[in-house]
Backbone as a chain_set.jsonl record, in Angstrom:
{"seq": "XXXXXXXXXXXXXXXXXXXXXXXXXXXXXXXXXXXXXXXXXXXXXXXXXXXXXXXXXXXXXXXXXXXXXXXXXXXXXXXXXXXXXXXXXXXXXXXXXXXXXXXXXXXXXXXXXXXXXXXXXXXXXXXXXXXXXXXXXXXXXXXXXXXXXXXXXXXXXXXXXXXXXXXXXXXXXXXXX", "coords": {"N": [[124.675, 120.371, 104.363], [125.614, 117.288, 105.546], [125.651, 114.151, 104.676], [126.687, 112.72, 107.588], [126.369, 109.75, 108.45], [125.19, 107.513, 107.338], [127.175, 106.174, 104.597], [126.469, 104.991, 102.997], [124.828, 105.071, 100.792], [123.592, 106.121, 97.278], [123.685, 107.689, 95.137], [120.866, 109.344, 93.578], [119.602, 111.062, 90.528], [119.386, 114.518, 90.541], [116.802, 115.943, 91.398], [115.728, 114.175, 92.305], [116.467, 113.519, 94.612], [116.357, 114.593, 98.399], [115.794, 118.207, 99.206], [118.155, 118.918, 101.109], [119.542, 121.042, 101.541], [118.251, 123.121, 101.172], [116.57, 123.029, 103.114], [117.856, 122.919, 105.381], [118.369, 125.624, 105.701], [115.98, 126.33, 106.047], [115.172, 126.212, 108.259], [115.86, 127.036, 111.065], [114.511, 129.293, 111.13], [111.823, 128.211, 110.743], [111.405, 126.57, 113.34], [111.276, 128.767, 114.945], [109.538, 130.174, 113.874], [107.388, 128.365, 114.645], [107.3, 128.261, 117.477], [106.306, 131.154, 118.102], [103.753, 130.515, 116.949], [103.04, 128.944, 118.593], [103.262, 130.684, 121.521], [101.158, 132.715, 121.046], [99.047, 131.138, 121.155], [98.972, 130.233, 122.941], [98.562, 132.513, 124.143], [96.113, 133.292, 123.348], [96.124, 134.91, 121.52], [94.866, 135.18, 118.352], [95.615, 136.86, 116.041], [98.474, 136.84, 115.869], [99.012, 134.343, 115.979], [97.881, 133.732, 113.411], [99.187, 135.163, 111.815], [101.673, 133.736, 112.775], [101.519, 131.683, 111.097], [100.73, 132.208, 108.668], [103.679, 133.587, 107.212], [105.101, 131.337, 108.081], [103.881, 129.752, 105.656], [104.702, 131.104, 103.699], [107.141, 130.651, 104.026], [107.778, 128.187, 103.43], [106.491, 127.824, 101.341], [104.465, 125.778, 101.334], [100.925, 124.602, 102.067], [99.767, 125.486, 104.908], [97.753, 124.662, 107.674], [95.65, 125.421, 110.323], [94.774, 123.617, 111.725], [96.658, 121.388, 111.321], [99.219, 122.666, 112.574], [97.413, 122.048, 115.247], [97.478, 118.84, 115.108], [100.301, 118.066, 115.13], [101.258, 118.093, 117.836], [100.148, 115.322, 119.019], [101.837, 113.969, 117.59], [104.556, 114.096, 116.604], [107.625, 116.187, 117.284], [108.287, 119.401, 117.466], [110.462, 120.094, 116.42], [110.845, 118.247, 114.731], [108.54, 118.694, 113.338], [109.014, 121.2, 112.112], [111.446, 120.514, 110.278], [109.966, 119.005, 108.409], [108.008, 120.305, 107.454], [109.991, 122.938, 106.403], [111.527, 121.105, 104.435], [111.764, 121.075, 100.973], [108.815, 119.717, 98.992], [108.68, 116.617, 97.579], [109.498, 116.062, 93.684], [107.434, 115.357, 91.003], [108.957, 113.174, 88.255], [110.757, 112.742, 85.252], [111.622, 110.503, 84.424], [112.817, 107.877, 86.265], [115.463, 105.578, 86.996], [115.745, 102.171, 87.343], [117.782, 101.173, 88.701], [117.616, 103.873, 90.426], [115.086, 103.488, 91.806], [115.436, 100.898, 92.918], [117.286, 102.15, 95.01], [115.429, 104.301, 96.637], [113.72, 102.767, 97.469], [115.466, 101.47, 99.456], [116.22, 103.184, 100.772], [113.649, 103.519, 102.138], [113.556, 101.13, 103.127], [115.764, 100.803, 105.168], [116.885, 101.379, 107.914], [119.578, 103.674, 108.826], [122.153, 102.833, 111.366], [122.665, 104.828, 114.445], [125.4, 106.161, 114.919], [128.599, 106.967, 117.033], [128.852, 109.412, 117.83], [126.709, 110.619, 117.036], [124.857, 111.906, 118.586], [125.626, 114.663, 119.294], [125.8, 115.842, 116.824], [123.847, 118.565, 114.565], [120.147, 119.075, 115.361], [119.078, 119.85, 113.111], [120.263, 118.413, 110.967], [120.627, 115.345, 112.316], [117.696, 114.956, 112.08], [117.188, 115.131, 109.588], [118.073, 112.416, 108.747], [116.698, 110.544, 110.082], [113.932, 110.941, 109.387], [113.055, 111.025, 106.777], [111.668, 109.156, 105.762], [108.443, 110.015, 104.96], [109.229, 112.092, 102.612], [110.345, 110.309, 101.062], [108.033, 108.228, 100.85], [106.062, 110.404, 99.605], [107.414, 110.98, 97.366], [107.041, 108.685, 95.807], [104.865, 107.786, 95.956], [103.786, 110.411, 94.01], [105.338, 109.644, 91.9], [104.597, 107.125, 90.691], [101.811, 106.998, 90.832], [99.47, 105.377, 90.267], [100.117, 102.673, 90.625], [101.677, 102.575, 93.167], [101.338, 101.954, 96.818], [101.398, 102.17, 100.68], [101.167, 100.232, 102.119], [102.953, 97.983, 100.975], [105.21, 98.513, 102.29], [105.005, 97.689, 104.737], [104.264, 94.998, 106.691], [102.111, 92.197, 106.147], [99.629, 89.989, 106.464], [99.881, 86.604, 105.019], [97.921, 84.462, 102.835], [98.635, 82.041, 104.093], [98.508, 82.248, 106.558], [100.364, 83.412, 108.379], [102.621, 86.376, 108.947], [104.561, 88.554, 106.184], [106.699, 90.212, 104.813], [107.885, 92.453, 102.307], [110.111, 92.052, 99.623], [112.664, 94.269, 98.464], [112.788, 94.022, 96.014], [110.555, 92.716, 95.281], [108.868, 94.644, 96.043], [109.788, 96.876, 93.723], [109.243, 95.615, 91.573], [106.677, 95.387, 92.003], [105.676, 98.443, 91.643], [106.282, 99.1, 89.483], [104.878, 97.461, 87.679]], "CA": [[124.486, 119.443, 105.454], [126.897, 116.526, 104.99], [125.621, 112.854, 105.467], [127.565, 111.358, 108.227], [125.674, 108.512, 109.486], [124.57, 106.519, 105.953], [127.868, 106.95, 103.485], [126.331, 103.362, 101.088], [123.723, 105.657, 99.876], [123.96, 105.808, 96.14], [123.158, 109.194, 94.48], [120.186, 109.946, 92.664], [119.445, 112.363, 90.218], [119.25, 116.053, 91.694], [115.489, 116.325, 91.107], [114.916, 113.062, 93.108], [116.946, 113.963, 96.288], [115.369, 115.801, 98.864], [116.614, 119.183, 99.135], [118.56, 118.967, 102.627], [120.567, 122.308, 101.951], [117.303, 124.228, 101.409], [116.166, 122.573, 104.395], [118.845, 123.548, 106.298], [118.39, 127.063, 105.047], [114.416, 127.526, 106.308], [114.618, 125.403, 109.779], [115.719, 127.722, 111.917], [113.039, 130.495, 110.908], [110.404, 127.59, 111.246], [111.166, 126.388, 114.848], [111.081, 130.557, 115.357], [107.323, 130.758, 113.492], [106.609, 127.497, 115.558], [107.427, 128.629, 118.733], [105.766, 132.07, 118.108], [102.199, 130.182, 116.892], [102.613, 128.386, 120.219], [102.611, 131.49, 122.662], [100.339, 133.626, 120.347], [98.311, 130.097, 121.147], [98.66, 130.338, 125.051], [97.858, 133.907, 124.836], [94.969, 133.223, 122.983], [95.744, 136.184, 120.617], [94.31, 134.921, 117.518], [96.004, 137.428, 114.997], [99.388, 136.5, 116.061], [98.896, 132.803, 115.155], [97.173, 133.76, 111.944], [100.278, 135.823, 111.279], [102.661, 133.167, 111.942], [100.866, 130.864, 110.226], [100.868, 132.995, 106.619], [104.878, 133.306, 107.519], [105.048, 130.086, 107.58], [103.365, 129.311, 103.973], [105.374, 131.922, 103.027], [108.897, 130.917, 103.885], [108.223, 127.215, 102.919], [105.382, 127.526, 100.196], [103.081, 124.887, 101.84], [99.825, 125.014, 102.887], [99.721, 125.428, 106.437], [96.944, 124.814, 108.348], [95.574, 125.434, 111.806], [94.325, 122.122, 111.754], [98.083, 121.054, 110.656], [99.47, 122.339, 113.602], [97.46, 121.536, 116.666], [97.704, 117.646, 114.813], [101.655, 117.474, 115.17], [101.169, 118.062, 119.025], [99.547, 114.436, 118.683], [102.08, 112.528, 116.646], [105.75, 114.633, 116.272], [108.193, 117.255, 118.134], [108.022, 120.685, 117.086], [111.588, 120.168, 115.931], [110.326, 117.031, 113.461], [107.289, 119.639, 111.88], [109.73, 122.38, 111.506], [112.008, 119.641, 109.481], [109.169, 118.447, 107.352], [107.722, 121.8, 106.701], [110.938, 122.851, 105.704], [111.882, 120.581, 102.977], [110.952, 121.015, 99.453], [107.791, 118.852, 98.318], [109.161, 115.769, 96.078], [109.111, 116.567, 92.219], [107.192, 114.107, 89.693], [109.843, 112.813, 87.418], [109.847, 112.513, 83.562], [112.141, 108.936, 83.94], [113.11, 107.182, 87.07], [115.664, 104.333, 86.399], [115.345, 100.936, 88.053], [118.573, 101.357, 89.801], [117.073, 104.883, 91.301], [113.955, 103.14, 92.615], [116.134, 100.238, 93.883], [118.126, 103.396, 95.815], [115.081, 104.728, 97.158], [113.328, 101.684, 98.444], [116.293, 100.659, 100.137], [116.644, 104.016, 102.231], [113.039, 103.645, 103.072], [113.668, 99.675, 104.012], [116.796, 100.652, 105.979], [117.287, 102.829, 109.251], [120.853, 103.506, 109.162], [122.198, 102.828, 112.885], [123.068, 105.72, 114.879], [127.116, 106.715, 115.099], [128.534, 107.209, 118.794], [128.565, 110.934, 117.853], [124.915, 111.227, 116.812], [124.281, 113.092, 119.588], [126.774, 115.979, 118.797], [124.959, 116.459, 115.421], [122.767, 119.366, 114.811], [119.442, 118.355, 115.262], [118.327, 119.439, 111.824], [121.178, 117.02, 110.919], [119.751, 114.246, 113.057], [116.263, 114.687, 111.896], [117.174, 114.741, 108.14], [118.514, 111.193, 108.006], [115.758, 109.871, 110.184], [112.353, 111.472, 108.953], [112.941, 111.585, 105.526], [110.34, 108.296, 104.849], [107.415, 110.674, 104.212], [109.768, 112.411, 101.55], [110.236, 109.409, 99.892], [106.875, 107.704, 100.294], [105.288, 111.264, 98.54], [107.996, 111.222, 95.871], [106.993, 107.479, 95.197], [103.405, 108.31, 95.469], [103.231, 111.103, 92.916], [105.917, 109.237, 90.192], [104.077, 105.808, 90.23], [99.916, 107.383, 91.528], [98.31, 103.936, 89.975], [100.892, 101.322, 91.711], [102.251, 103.018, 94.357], [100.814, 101.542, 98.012], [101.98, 102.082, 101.472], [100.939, 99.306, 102.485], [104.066, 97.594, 100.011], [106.733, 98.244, 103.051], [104.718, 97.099, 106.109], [103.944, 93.624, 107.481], [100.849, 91.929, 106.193], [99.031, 88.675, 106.772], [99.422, 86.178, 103.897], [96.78, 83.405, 102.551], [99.087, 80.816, 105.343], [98.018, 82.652, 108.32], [101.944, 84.072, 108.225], [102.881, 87.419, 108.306], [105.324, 88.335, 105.429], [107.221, 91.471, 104.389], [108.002, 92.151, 100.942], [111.751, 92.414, 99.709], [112.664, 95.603, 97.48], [113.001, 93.423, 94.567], [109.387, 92.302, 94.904], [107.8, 96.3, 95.787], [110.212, 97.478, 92.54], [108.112, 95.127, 90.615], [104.874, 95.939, 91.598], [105.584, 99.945, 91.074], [106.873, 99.151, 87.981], [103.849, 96.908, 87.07]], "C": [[124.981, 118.082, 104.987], [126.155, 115.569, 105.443], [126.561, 111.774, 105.721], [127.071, 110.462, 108.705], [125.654, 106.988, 108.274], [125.45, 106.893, 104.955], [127.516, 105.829, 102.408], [125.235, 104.463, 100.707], [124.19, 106.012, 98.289], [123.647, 107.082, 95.406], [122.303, 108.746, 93.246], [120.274, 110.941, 92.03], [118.832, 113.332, 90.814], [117.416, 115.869, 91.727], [114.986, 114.791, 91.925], [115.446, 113.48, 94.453], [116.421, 114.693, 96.885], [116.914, 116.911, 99.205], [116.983, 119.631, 100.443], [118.985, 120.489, 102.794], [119.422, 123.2, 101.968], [116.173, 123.793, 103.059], [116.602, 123.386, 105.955], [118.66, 125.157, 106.336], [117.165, 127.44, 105.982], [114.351, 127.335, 107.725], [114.448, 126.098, 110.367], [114.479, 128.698, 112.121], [111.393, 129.486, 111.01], [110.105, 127.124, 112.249], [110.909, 127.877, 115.264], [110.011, 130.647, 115.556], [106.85, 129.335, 114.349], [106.409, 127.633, 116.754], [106.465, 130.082, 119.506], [104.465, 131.812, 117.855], [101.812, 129.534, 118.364], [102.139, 128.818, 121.015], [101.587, 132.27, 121.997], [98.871, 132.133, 120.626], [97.354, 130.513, 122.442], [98.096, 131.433, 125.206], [96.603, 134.199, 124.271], [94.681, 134.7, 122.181], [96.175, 135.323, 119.008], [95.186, 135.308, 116.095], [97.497, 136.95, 114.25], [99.628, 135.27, 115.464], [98.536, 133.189, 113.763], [98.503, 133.983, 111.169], [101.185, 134.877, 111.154], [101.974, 131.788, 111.071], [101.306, 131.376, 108.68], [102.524, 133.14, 106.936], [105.647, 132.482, 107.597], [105.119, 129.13, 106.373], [104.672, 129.932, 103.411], [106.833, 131.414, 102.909], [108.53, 129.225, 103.435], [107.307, 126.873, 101.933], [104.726, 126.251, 100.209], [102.183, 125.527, 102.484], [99.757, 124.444, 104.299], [98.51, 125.548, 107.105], [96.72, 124.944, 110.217], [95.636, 123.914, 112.517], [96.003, 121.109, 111.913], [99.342, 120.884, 111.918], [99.412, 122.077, 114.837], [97.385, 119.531, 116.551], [99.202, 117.187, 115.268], [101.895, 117.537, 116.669], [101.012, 116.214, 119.361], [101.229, 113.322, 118.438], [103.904, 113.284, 116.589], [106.15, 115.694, 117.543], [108.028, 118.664, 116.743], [109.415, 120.635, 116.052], [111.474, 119.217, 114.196], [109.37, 117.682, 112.463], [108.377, 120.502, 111.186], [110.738, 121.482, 110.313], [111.143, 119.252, 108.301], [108.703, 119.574, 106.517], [108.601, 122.547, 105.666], [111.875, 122.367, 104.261], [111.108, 120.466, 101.948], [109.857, 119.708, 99.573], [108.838, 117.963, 97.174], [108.557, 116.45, 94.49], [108.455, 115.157, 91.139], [108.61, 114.555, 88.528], [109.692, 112.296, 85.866], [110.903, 110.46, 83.584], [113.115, 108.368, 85.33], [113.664, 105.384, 86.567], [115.548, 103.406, 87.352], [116.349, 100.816, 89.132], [118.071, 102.722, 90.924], [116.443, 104.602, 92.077], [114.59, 102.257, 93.672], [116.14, 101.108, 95.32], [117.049, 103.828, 96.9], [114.158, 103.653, 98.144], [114.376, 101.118, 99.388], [116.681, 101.974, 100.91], [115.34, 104.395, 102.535], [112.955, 102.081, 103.752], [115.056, 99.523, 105.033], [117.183, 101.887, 106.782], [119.134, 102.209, 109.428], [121.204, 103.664, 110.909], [122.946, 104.2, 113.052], [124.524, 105.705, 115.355], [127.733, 107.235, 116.424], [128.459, 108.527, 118.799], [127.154, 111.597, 116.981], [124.681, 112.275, 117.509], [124.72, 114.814, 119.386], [125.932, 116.558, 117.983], [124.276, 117.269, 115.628], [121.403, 118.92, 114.861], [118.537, 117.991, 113.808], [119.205, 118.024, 110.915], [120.317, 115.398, 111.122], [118.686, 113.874, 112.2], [116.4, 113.985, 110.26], [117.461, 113.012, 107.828], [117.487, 110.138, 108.656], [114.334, 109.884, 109.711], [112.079, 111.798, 107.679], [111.918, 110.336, 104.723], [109.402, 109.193, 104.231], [107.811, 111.644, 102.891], [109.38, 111.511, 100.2], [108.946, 108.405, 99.791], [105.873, 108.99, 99.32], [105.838, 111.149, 97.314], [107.419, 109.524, 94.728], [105.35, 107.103, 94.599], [103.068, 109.045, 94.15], [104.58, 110.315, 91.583], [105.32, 107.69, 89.841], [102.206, 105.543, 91.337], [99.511, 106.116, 90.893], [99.188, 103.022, 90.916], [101.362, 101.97, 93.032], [101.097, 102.268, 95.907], [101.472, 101.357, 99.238], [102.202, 100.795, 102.015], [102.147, 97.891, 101.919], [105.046, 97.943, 101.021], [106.097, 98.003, 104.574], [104.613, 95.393, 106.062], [102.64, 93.113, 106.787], [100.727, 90.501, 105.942], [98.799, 87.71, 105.309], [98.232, 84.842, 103.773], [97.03, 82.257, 103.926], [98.974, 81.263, 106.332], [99.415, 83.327, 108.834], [101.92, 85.322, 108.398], [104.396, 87.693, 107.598], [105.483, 90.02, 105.084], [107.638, 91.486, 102.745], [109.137, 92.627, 100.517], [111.528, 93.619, 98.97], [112.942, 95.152, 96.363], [110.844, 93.67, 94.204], [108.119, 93.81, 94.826], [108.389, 97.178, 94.366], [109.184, 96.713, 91.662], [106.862, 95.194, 90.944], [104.647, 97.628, 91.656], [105.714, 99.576, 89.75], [105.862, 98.172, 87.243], [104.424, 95.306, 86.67]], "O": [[124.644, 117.806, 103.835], [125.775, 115.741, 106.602], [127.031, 110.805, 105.126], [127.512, 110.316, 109.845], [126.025, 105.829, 108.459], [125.047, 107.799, 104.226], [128.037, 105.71, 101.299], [124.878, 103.985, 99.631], [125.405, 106.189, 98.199], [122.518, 106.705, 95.093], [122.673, 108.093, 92.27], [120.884, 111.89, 92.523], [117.855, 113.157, 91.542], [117.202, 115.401, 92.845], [113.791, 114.508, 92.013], [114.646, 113.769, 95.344], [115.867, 115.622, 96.299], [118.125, 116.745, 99.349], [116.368, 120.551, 100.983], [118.855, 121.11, 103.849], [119.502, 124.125, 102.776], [115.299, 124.387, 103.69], [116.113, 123.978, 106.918], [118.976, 125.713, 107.387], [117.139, 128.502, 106.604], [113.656, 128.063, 108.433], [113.283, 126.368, 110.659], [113.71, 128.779, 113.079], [110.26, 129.903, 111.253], [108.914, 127.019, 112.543], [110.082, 127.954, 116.173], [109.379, 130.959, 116.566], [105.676, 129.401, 114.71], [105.378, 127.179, 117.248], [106.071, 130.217, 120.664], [103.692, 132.633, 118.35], [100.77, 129.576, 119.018], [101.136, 128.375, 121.574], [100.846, 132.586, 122.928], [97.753, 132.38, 120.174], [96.216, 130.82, 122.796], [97.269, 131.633, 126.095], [95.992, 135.217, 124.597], [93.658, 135.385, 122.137], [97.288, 134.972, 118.618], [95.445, 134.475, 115.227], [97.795, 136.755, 113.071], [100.392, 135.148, 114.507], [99.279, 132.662, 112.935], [98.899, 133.312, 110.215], [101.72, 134.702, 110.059], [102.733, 131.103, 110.385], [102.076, 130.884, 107.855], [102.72, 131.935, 106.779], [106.827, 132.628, 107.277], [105.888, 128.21, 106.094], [105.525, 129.31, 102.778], [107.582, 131.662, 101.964], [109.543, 128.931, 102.8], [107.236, 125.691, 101.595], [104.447, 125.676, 99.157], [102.271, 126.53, 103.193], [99.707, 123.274, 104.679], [98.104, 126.71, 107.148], [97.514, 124.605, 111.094], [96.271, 123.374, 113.423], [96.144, 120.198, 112.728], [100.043, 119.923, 112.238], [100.36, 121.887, 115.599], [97.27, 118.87, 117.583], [99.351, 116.058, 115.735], [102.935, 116.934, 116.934], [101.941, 115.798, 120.053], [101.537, 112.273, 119.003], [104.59, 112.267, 116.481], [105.409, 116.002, 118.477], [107.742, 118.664, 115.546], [109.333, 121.155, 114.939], [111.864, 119.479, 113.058], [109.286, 117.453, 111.256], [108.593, 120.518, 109.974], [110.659, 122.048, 109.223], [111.686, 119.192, 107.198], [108.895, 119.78, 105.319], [108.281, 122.789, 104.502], [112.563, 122.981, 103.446], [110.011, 119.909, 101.907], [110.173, 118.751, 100.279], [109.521, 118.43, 96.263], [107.534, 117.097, 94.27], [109.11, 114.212, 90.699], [109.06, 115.637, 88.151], [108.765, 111.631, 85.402], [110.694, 109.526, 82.81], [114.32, 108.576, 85.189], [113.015, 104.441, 86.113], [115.177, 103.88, 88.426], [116.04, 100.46, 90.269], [118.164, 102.549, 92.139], [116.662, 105.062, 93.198], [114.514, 102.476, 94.88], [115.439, 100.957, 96.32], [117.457, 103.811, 98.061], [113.99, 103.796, 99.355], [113.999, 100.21, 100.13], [117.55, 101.806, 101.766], [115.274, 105.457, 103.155], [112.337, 101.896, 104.8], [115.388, 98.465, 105.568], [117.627, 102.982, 106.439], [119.69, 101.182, 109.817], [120.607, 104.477, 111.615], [123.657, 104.693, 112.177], [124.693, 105.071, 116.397], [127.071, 108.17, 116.874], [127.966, 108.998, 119.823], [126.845, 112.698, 116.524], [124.351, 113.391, 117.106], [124.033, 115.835, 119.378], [125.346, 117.609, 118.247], [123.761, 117.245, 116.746], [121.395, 117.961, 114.09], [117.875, 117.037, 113.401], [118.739, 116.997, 110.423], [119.686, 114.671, 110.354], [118.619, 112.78, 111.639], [115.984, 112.912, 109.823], [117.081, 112.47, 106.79], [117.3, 109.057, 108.097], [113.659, 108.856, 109.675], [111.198, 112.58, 107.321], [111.496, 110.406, 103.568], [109.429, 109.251, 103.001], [106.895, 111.986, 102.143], [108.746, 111.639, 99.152], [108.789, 107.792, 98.735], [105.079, 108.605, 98.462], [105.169, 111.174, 96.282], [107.421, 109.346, 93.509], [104.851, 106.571, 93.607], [102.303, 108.57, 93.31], [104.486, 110.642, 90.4], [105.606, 107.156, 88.77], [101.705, 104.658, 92.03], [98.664, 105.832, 91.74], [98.732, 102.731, 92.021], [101.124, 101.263, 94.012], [99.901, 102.213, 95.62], [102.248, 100.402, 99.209], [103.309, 100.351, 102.322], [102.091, 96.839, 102.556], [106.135, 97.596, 100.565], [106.843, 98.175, 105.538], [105.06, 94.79, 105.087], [101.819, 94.012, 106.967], [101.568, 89.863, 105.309], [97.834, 87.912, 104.572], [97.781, 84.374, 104.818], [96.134, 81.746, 104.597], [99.412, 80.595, 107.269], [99.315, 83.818, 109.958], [100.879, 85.72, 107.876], [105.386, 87.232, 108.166], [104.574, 90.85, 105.105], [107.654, 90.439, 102.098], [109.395, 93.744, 100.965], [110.385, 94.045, 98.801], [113.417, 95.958, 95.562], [110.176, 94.339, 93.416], [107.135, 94.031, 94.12], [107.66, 98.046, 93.886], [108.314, 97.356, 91.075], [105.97, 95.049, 90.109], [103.496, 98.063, 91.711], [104.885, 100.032, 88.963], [106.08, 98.096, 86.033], [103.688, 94.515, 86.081]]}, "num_chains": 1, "name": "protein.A"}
């Protein structure tokens, strides 16, 4: 799955990137098992859901809950779970360099604009280059668990009654201590 939308992106090492091609690989079979927990929903046959549920775990080795998916009804498209579900879990890293982190704070501080042929794109396409924050806020989570804080790329209220954002210079230095 080729990214056409964002070509300044800077390559990380393999083990930091999320894994788009295995992505690409499970989607289809998880909008399938999503679509199939849906009517097995409506029809209020119990087993069916259970089933695709474990089918589910199975083809993307997460824990899937019930709970899991009458939540993404709420907050996502069916197309956006099956995308998330889909992609590998981030990997803790034995050495993340300063240019890497740069890299990754700066493709969760920047929505690349959409290309007049966005639309064309497949949607797993699409999805991958927009929904991949929670990728990189887990991968940033589990390689820096004491500093890490979401709260480090939103908006918040300083001592001057201001609200102030924080550059990617200033969130590299407070992961990095």
């Amino acid at each position: 799955m080729a990214n056409t939308l964002d070509n300044s992106r800077r390559p990380l090492q393999e083990a930091l990137e999320p894994q788009l091609a295995v992505a690409a690989r499970r989607y289809p079979q998880a909008v399938r098992l999503l679509t199939a927990y849906e009517e097995a929903c409506d029809e209020a046959d119990e087993a069916r859901a259970q089933a695709a549920i474990e089918t589910l775990q199975q083809l993307t080795g997460k824990a899937v809950a019930e709970a899991d998916l009458f939540e993404y009804y709420e907050a996502s498209s069916k197309e956006e779970l099956a995308f998330q579900l889909s992609l590998p879990a981030p990997l803790v890293v034995a050495h993340i360099t300063n240019a890497e982190l740069a890299e990754i704070i700066r493709r969760l501080s920047e929505v690349p604009a959409p290309a007049p042929h966005w639309g064309a794109l497949p949607f797993a396409e699409q999805v991958s280059l927009y929904y991949l924050a929670d990728y990189y806020h887990n991968l940033l989570k589990l390689n820096f668990p004491t500093r890490y804080r979401f709260q480090y790329f939103g908006r918040f209220k300083g001592p001057d009654g201001r609200y102030h954002t924080l550059s990617p210079e200033e969130i590299a230095a407070k992961l990095l201590g």
